[in-house]
Backbone as a printed PyTorch tensor [residue, N CA C, xyz], in Angstrom:
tensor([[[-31.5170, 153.7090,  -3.5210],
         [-30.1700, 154.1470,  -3.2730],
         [-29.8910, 155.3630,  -4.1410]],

        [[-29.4920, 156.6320,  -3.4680],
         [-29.2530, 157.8990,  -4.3530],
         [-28.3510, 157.2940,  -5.3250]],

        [[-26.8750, 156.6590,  -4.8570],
         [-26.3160, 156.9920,  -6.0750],
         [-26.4210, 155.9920,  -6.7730]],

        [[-27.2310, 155.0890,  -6.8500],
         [-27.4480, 154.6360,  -7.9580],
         [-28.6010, 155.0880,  -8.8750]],

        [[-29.6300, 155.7690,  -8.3960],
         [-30.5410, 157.1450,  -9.2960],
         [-29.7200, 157.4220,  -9.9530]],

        [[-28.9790, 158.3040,  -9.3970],
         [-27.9630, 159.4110, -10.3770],
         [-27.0060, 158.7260, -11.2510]],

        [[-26.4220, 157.3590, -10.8490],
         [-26.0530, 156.7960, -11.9740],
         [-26.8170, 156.5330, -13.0130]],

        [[-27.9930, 156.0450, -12.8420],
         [-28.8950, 156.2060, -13.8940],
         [-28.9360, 157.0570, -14.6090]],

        [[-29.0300, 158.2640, -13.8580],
         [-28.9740, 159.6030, -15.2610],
         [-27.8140, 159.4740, -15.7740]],

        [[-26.9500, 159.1120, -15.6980],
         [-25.6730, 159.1210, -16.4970],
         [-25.6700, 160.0160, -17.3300]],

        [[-24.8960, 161.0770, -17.1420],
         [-24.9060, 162.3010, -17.7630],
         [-22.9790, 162.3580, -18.0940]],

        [[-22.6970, 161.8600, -19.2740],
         [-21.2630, 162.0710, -19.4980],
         [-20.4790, 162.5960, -20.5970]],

        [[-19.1640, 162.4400, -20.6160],
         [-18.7450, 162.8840, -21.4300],
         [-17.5340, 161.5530, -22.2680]],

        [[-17.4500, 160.8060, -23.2750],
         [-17.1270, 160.1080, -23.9100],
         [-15.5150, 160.2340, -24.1890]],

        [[-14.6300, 160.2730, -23.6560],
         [-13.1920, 160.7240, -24.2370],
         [-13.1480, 159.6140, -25.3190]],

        [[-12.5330, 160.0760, -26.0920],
         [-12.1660, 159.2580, -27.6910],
         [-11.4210, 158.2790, -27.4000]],

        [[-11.2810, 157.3460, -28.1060],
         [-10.0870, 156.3140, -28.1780],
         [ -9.1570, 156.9670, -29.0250]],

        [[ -7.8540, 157.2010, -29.1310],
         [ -7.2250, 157.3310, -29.8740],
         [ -6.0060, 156.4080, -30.5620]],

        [[ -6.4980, 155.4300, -30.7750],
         [ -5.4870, 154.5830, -30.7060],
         [ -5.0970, 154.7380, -32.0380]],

        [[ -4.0270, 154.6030, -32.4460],
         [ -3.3510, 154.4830, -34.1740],
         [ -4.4730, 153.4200, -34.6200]],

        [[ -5.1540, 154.0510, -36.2050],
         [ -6.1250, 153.1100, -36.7150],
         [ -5.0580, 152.9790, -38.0850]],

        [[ -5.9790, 151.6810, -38.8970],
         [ -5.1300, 151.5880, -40.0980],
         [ -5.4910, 152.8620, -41.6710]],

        [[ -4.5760, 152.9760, -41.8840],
         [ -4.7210, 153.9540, -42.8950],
         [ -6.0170, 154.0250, -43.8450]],

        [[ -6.7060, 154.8390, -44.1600],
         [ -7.9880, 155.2190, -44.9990],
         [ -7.5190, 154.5850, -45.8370]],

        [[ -8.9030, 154.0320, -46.7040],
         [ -8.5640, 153.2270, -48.1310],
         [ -8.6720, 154.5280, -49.3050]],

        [[ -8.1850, 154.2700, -50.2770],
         [ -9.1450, 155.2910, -50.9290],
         [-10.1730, 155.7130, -51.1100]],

        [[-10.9820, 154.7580, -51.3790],
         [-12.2340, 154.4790, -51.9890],
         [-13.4360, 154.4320, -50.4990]],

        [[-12.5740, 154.9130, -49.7100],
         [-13.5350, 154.9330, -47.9600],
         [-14.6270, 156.3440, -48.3700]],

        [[-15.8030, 155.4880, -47.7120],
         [-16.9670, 156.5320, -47.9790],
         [-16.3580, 157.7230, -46.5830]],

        [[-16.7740, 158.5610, -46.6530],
         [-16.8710, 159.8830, -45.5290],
         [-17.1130, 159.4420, -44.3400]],

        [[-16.9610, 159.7400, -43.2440],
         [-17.1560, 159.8370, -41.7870],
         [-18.4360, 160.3470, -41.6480]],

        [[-19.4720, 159.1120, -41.1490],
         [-20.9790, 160.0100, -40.5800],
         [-20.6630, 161.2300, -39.8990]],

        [[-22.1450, 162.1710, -40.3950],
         [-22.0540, 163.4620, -39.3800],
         [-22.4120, 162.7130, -38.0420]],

        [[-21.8050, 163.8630, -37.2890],
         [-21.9600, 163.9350, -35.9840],
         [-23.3120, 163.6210, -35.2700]],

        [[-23.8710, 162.5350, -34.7050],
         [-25.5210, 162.7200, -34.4080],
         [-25.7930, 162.9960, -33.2530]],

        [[-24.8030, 163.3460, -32.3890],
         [-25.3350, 164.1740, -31.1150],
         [-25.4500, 165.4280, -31.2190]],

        [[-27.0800, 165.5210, -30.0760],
         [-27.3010, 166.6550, -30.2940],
         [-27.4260, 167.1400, -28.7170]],

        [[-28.2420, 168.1610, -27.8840],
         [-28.2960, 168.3250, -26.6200],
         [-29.9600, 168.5080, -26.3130]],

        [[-30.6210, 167.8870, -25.3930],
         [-31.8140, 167.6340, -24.8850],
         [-32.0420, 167.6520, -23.3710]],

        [[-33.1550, 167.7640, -23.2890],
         [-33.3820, 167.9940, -21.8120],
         [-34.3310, 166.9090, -21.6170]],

        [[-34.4610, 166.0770, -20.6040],
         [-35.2250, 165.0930, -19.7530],
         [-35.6720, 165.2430, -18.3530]],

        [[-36.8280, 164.8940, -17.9210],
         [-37.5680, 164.9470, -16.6930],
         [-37.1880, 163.3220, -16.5900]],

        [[-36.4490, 163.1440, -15.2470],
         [-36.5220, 161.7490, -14.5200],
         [-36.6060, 162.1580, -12.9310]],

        [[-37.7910, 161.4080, -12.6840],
         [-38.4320, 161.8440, -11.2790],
         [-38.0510, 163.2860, -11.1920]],

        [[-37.7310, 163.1570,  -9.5360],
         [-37.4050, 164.9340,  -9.6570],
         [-36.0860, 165.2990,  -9.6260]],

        [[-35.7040, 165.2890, -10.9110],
         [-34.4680, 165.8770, -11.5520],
         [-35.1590, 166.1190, -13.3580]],

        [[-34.1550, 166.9480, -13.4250],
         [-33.9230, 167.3050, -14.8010],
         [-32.2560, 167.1460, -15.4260]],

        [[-32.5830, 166.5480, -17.0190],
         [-31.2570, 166.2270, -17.4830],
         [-31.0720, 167.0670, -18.3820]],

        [[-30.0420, 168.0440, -18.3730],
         [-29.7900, 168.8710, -20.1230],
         [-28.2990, 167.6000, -20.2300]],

        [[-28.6370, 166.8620, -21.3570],
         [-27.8170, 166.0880, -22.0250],
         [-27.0140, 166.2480, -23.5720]],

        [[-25.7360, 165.7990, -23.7460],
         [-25.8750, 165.9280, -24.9820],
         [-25.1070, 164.6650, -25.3380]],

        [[-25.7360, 163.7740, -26.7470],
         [-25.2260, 162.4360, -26.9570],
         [-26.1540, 162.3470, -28.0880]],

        [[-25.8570, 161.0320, -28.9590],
         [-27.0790, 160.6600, -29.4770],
         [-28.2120, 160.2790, -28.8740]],

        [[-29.3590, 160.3340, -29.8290],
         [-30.9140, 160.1970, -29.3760],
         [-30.7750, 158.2040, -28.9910]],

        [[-31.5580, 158.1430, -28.6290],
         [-31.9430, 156.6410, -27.8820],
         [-31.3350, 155.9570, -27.6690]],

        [[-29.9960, 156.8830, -27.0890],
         [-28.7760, 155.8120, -26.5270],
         [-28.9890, 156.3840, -25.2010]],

        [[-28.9840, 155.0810, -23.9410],
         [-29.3060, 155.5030, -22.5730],
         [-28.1090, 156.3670, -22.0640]],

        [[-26.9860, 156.1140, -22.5290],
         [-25.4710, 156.9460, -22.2430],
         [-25.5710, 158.3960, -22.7070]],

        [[-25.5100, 159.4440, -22.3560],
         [-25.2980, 160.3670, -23.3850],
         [-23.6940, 160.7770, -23.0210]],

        [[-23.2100, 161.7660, -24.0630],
         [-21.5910, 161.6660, -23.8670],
         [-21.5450, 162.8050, -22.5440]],

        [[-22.2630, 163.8390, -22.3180],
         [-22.0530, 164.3710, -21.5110],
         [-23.8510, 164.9830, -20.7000]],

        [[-23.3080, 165.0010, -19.5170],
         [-24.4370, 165.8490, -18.8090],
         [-24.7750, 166.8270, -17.7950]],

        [[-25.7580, 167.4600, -17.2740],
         [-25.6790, 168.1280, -16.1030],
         [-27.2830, 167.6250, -15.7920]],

        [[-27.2500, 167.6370, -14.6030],
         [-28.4280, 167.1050, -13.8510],
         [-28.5880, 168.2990, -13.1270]],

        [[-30.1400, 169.0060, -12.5210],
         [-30.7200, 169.6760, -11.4190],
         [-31.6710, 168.6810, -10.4470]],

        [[-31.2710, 168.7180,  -9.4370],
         [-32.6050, 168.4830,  -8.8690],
         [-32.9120, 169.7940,  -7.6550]],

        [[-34.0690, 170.6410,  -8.0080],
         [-34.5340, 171.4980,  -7.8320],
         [-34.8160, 171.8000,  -5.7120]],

        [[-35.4890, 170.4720,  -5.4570],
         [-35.5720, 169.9010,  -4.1180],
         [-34.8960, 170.2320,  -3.4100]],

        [[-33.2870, 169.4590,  -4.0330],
         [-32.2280, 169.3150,  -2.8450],
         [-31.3630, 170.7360,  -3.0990]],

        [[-32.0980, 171.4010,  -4.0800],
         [-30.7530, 172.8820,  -4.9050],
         [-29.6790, 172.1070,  -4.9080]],

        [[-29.5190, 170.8780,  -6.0740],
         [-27.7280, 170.4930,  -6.2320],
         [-28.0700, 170.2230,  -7.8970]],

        [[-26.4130, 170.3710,  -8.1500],
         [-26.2650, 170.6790,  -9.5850],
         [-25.2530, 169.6490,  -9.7950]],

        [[-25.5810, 167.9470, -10.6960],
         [-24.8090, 167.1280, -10.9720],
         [-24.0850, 167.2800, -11.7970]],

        [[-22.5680, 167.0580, -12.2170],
         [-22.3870, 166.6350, -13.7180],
         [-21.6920, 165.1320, -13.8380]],

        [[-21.5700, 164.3690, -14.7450],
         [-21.2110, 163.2390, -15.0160],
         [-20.4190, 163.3560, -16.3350]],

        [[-19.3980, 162.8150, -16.2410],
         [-18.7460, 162.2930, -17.5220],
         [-18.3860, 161.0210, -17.4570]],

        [[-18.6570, 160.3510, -18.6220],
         [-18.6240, 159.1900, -18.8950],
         [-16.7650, 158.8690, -19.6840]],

        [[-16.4720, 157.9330, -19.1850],
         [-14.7740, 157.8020, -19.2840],
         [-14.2210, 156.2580, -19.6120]],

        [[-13.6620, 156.2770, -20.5480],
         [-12.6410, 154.7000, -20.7190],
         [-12.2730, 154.1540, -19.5950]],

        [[-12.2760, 153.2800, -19.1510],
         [-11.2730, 152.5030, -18.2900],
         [-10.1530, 152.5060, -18.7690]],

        [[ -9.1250, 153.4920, -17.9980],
         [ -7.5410, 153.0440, -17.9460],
         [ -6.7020, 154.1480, -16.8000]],

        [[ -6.2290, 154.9900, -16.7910],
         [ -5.3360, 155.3140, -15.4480],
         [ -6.5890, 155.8000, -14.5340]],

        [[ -7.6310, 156.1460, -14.2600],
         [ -8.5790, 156.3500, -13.6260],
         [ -9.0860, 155.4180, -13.6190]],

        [[ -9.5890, 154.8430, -11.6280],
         [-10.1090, 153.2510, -11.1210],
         [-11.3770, 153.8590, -10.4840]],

        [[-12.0280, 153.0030, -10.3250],
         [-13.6060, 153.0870,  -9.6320],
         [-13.1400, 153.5750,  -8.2730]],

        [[-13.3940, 154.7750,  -7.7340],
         [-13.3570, 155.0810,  -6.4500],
         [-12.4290, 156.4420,  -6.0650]],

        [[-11.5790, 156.7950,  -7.5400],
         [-10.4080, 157.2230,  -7.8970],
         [-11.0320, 159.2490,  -7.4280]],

        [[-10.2950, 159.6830,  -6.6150],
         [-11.0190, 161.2920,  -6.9740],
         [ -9.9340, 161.7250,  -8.4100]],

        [[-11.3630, 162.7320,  -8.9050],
         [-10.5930, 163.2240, -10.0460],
         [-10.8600, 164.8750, -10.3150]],

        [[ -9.7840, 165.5290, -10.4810],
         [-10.1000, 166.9790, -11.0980],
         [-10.5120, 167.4280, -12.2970]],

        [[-11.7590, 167.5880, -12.4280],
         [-12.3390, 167.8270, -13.5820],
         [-12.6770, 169.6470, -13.4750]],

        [[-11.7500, 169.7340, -15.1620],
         [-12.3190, 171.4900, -15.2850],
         [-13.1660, 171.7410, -16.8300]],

        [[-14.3410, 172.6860, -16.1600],
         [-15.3720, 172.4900, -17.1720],
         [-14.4970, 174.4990, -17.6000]],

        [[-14.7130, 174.6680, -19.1490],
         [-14.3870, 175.7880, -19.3830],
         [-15.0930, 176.3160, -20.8640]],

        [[-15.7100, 177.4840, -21.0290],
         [-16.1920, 177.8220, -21.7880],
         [-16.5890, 179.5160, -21.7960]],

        [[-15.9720, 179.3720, -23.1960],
         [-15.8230, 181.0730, -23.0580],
         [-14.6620, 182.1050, -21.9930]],

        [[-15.0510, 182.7550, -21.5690],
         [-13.8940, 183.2680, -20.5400],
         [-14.7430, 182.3720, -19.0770]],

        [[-15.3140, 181.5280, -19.2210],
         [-15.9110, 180.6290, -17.4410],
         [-15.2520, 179.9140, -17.4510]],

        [[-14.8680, 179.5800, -16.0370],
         [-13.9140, 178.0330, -15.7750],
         [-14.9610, 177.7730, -13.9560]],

        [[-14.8110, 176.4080, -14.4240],
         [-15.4380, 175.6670, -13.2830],
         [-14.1750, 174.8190, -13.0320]],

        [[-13.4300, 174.5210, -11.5140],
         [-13.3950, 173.6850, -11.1960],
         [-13.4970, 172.5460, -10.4350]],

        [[-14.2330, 171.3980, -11.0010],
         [-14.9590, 170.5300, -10.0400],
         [-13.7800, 169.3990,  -9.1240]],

        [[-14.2470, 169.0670,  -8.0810],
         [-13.3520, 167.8300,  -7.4470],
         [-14.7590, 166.5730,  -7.3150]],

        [[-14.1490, 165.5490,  -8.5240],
         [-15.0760, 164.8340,  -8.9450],
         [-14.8310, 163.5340,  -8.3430]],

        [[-15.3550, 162.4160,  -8.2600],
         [-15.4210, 161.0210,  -7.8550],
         [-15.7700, 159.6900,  -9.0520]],

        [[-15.1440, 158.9870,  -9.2610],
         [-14.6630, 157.8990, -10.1200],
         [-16.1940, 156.5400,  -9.7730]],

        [[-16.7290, 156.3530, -10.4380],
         [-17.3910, 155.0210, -10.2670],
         [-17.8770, 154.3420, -11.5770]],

        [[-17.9420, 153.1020, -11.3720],
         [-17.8960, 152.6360, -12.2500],
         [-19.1310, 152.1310, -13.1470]],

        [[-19.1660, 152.6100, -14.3410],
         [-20.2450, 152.8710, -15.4180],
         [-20.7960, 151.1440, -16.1620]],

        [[-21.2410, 151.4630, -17.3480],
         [-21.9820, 150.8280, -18.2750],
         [-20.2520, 149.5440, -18.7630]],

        [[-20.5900, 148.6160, -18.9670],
         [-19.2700, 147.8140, -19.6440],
         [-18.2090, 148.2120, -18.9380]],

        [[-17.0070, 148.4820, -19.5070],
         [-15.7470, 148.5670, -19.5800],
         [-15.3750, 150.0020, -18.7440]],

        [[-16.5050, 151.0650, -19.0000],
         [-16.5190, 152.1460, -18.7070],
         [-16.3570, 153.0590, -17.3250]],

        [[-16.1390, 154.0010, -17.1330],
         [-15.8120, 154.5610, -15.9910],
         [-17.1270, 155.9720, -15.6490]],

        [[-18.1400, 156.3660, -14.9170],
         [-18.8600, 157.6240, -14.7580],
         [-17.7690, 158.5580, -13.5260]],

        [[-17.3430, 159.3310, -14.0460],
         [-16.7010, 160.4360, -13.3560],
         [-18.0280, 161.7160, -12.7080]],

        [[-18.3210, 161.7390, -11.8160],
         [-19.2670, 162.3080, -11.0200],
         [-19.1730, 163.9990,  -9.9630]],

        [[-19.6260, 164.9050, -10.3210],
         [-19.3540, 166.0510,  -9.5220],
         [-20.6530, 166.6290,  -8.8230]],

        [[-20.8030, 167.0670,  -7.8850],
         [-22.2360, 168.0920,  -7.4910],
         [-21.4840, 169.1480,  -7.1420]],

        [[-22.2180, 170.4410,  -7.1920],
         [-22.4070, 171.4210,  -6.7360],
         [-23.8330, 171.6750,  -6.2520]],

        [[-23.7590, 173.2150,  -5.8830],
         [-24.7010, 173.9230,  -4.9190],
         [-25.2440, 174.2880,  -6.2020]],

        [[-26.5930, 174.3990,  -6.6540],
         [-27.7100, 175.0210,  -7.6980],
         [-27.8370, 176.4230,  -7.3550]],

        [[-26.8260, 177.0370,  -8.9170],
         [-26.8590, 178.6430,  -8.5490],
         [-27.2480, 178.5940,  -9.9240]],

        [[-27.8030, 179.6970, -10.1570],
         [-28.1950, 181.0170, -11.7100],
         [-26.8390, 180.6690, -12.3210]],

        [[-25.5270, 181.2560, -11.1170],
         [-24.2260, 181.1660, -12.1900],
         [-23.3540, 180.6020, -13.0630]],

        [[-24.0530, 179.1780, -12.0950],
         [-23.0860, 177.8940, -12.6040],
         [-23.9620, 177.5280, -13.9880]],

        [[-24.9170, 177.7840, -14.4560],
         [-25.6790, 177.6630, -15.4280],
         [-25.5530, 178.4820, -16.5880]],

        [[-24.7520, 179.6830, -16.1310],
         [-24.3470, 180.4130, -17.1390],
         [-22.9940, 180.1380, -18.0070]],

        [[-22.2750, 179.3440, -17.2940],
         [-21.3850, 177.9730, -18.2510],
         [-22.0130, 178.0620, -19.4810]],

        [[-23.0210, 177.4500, -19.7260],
         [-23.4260, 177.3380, -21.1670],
         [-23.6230, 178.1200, -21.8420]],

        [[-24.0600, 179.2070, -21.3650],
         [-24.3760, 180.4940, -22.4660],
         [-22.9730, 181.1610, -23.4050]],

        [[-21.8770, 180.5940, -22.5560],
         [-20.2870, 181.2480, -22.5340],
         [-19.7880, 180.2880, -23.8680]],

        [[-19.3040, 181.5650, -24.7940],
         [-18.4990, 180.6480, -25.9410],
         [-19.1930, 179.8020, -26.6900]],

        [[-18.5540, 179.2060, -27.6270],
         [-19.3750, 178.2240, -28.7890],
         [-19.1740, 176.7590, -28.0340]],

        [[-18.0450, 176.4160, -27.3200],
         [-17.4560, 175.1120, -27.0930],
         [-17.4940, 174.8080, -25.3780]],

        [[-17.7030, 173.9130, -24.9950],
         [-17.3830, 173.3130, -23.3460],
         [-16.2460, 172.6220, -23.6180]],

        [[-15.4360, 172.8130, -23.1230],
         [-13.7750, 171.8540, -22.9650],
         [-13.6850, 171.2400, -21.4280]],

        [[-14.2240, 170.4790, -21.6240],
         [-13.9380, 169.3590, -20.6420],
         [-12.2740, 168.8840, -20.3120]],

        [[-11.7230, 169.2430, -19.0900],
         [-10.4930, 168.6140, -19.3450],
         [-10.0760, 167.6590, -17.6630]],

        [[ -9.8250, 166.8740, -17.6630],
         [ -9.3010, 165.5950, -16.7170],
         [ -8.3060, 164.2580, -17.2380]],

        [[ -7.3090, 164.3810, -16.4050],
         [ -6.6050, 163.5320, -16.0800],
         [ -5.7650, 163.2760, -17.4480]],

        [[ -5.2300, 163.7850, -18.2090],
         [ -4.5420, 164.7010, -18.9990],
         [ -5.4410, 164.4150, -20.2530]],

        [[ -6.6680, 164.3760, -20.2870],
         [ -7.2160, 164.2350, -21.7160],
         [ -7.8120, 165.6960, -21.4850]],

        [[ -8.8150, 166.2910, -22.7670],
         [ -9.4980, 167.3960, -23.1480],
         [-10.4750, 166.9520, -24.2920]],

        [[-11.5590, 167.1080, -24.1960],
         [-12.6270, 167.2060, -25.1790],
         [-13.2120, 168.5450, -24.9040]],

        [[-14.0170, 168.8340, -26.5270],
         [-14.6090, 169.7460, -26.8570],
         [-16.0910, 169.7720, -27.1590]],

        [[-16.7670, 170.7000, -26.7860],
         [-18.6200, 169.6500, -27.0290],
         [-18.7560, 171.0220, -27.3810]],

        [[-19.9220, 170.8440, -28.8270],
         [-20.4800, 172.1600, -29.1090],
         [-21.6310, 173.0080, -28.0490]],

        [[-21.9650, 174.2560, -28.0400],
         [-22.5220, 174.2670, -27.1820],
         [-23.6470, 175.0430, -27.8910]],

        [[-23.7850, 175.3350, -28.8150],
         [-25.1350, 175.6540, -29.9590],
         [-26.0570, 175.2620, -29.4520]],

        [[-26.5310, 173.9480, -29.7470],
         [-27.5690, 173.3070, -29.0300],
         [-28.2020, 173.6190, -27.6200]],

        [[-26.7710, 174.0660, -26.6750],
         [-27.4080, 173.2180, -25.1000],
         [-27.7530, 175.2450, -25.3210]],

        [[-27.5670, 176.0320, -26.2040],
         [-28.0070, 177.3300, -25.7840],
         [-29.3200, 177.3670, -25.8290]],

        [[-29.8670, 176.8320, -26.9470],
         [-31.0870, 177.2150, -27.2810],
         [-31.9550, 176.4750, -26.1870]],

        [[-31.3750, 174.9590, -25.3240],
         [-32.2870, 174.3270, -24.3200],
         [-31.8740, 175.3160, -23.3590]],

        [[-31.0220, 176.3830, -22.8970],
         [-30.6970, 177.0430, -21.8460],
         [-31.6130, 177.1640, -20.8660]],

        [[-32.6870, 178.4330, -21.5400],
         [-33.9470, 179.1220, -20.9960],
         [-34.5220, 177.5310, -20.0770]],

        [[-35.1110, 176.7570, -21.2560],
         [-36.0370, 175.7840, -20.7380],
         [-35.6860, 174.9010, -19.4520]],

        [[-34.2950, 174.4400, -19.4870],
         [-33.3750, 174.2860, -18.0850],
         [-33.4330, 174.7680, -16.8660]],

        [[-32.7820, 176.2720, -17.4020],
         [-32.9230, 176.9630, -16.3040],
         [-34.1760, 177.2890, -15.7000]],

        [[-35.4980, 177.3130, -16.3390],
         [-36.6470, 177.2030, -15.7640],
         [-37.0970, 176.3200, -14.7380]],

        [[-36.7700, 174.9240, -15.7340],
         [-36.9530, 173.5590, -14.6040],
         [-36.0930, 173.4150, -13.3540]],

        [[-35.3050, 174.3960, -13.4420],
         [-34.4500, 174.0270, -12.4520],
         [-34.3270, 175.4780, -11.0800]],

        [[-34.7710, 176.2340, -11.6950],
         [-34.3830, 177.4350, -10.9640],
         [-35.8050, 177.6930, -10.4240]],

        [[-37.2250, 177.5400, -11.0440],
         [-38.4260, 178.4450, -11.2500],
         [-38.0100, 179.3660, -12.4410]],

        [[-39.5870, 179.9590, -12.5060],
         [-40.0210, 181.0560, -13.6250],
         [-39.0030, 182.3130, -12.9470]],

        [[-38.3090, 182.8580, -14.0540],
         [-37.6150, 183.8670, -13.4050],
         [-37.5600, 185.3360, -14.7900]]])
């Protein structure tokens, strides 16, 4: 079943909880650094540029190629709450002076969780998203996250290879 492949790649993006926490103690050690980083994966014939922590099957965000069909996935991974399994959703990817906007589809993820799902047509351009700006701002359904994009530059080249040909 395709979409359950592509759920597999689960390629997302994590919106925060923000719920009021209880006040820092004093004596509270520091907030771990950040351990996501951005990587690329071969699953069958697709390729994943991901970014999340290492050997967690979720990553917080992704884009999928599969070269075959020329389509360009993205997935964000989402809380369960005003967005339901089945739900369409407007997702805008923006970085640098680029704006993408996707008309995405709601299904339902890992636990509690929600995979918010988009394809496009596999162009050179839509890939140039990443090269744009330091940050991807993900924004849907009135939340916004920010993902560094340092990392997914330096996997750029290697991406766009797997996905485009030698160019």
């Amino acid at each position: 079943m395709r979409r359950a492949f592509l759920l597999g790649l689960l390629f997302s993006l994590a919106v925060l909880d923000h719920s009021a926490a209880a006040p820092a103690k004093p004596a509270a050690k520091p907030a771990a650094a950040d351990a996501r980083t951005w990587a690329i994966v071969k699953a069958e014939d697709s390729y994943v540029m991901r970014y999340g922590a290492s050997r967690v099957p979720d990553p917080l965000f992704a884009v999928a190629c599969q070269p075959a069909a020329a389509l360009l996935q993205f997935t964000v991974d989402v809380p369960a709450g005003r967005i339901k399994a089945g739900d369409g959703v407007a997702v805008s990817l923006a970085a640098g002076k680029r704006r993408m906007q996707l008309a995405a589809t709601a299904f339902r993820g890992a636990g509690d969780r929600l995979v918010v799902e988009a394809a496009v047509t596999l162009e050179a351009n839509v890939l140039d998203l990443f090269a744009s700006g330091d940050q991807l701002t993900v924004s849907m359904d009135g939340t916004r996250e920010a993902i560094p994009l340092a990392g997914a530059k330096a996997k750029l080249a290697d991406f766009r290879r797997a996905c485009l040909g030698a160019s």
